[in-house]
C-alpha positions as CSV (number, residue, x, y, z in Angstrom):
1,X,-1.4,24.7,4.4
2,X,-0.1,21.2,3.8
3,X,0.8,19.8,0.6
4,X,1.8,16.1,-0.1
5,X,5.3,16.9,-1.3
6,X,6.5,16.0,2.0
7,X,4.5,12.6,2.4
8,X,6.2,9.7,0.5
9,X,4.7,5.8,0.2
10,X,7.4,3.7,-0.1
11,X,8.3,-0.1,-1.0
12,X,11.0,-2.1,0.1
13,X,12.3,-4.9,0.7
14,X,13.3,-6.8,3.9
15,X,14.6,-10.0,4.5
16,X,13.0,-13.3,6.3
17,X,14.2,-16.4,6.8
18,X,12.1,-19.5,5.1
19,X,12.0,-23.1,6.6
20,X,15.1,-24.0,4.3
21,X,17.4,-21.1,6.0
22,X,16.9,-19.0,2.2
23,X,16.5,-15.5,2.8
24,X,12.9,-14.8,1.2
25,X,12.5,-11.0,-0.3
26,X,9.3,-9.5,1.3
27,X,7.8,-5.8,0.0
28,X,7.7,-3.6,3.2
29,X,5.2,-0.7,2.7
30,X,4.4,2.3,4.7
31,X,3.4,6.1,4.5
32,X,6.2,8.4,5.9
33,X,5.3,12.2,6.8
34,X,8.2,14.0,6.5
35,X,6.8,17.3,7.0
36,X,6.1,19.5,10.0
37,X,2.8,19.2,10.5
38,X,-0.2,16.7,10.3
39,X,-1.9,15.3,6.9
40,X,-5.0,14.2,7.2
41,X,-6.4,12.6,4.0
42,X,-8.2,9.4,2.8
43,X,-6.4,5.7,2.2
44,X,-7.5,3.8,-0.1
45,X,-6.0,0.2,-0.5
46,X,-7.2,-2.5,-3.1
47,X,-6.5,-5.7,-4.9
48,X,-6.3,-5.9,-8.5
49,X,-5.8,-8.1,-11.4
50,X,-5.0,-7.4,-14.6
51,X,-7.7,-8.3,-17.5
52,X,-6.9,-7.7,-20.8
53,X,-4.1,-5.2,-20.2
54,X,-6.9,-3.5,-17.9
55,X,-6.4,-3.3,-13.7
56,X,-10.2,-4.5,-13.3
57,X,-10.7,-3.8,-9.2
58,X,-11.2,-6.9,-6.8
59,X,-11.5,-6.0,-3.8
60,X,-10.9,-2.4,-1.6
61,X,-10.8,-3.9,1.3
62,X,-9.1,-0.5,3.1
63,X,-11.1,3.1,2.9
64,X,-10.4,5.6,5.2
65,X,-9.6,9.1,6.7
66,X,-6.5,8.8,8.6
67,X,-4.2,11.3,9.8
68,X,-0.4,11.1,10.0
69,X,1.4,13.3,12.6
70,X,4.5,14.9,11.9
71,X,7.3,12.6,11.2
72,X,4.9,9.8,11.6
73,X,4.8,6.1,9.9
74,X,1.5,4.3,8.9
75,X,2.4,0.7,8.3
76,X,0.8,-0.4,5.3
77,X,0.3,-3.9,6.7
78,X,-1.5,-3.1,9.6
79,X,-4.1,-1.6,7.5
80,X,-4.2,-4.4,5.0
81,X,-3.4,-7.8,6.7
82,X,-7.0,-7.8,9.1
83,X,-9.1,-8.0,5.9
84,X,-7.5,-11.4,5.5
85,X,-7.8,-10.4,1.3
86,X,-6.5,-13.8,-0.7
87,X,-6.3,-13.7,-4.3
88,X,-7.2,-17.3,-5.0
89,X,-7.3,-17.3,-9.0
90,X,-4.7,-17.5,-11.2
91,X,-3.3,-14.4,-13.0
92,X,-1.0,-11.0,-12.0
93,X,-2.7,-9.2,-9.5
94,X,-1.2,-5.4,-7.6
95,X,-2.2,-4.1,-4.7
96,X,-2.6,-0.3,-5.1
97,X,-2.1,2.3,-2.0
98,X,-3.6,6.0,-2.5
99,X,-3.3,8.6,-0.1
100,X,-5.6,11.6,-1.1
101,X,-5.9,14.7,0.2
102,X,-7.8,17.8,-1.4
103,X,-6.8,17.7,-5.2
104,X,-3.4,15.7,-4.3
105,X,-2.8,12.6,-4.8
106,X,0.4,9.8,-3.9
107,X,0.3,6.5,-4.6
108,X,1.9,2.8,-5.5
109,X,1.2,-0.5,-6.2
110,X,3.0,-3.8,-6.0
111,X,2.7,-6.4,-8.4
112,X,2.6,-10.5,-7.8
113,X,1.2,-13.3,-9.6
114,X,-0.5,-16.3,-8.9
115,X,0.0,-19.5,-10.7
């Protein structure tokens, strides 16, 4: 049997150039399998904003079964960026990854604001 202790969702960062040649700090986000074997499980992807101390959800614009394959990658973005998901209002917002499978759970957010 598979666990999730060999599944990590990480966040980084990676550089891009802007139009004034300043390297702009971007998160990079992906699921890594380090294990030896599949896991299959359910992402979950959403936009929140936080209301009175409270994550109140916005949108879940990603649910699904997926499975990663041994030493695999899923790229966050690819799953995200199609749903063309735009928090328009003012206020800090996270996006919160989840990666379920039987009774386990890994997940993370990251955290912006809109002015």
């Amino acid at each position: 049997d598979v666990d999730l202790t060999d599944l990590g969702i990480l966040s980084g960062n990676y550089g891009r150039t802007d139009c004034n040649g300043e390297i702009v700090q971007r998160p990079q986000s992906k699921i890594v399998n380090n294990g030896n074997a599949n896991i299959t499980g359910n992402l979950t992807m959403r936009l929140e904003k936080l209301v009175n101390g409270n994550w109140a959800n916005i949108k879940n614009p990603v649910s699904k079964s997926i499975t990663i394959g041994k030493g695999g990658v899923v790229k966050l973005d690819k799953e995200w960026n199609p749903n063309s998901i735009i928090a328009t209002s003012a206020g800090k917002y996270r996006i919160y990854t989840e990666f379920r499978r039987l009774n386990s759970v890994k997940s993370a957010s990251w955290e912006f604001e809109v002015i």
